[in-house]
C-alpha positions as a printed NumPy array, in Angstrom:
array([[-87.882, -16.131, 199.719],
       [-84.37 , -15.308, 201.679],
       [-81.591, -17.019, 200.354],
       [-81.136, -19.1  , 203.988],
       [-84.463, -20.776, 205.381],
       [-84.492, -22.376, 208.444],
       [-88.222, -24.81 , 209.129],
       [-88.223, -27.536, 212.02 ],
       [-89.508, -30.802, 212.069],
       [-90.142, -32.73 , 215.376],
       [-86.165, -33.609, 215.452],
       [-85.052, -31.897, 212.814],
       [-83.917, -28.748, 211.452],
       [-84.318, -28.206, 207.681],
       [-82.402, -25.537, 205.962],
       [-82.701, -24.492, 202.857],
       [-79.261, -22.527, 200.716],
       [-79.97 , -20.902, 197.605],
       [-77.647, -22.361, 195.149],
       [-77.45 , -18.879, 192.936],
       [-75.929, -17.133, 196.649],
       [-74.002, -19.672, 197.906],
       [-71.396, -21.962, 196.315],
       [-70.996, -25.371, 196.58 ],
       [-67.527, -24.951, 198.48 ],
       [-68.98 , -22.643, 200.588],
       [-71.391, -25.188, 201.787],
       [-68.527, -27.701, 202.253],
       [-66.412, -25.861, 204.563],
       [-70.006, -24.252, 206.524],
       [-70.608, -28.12 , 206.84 ],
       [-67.142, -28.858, 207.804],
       [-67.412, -26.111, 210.612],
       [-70.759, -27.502, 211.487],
       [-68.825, -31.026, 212.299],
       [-66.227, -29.714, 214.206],
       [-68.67 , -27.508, 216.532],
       [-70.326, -30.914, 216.898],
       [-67.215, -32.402, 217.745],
       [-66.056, -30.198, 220.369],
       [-69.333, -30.341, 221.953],
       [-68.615, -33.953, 223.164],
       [-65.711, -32.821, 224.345],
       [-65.882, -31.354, 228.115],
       [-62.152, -28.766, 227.721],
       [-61.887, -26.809, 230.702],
       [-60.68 , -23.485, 230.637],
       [-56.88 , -24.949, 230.711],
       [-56.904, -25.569, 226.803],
       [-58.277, -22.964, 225.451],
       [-55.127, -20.623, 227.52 ],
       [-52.836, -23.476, 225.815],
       [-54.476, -22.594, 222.66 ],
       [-53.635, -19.099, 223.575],
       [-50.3  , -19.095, 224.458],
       [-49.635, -21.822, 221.266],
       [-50.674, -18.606, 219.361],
       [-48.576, -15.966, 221.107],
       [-45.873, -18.169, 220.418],
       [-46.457, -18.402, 216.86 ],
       [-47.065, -14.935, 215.946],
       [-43.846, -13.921, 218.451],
       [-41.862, -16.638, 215.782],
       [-43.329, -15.677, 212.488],
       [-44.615, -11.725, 213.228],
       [-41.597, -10.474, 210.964],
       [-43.159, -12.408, 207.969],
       [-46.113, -10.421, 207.948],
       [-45.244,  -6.875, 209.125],
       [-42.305,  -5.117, 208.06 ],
       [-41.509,  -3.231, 210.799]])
């Protein structure tokens, strides 16, 4: 047995997480990821936001680059 299984049922997928591999706060967070993907699937963002996101970013790193690399 892997330590991920993945089985289907008619609507379902069923996956199985060996608790000896895989923490129980690694579980939260994959879940947590697995709610936002959901999330931003209802969502219909054109390509507009994710440049925002982009240039948010760029802006960030231009502001706080000095706190990271010494340069």
């Amino acid at each position: 047995m892997t330590s991920i299984n993945l089985d289907t049922q008619n609507d379902r997928y069923l996956i199985s997480i060996d608790k000896a591999v895989f923490d129980k706060e690694w579980l939260l967070k994959l879940l947590e990821n697995l709610r936002i993907e959901e999330l931003t699937q209802k969502f219909d963002f054109d390509e507009d936001i994710e440049d925002l996101g982009e240039e948010i970013k760029a802006d960030w790193w231009a502001k706080n680059k000095q706190r990271f690399i010494n340069e």
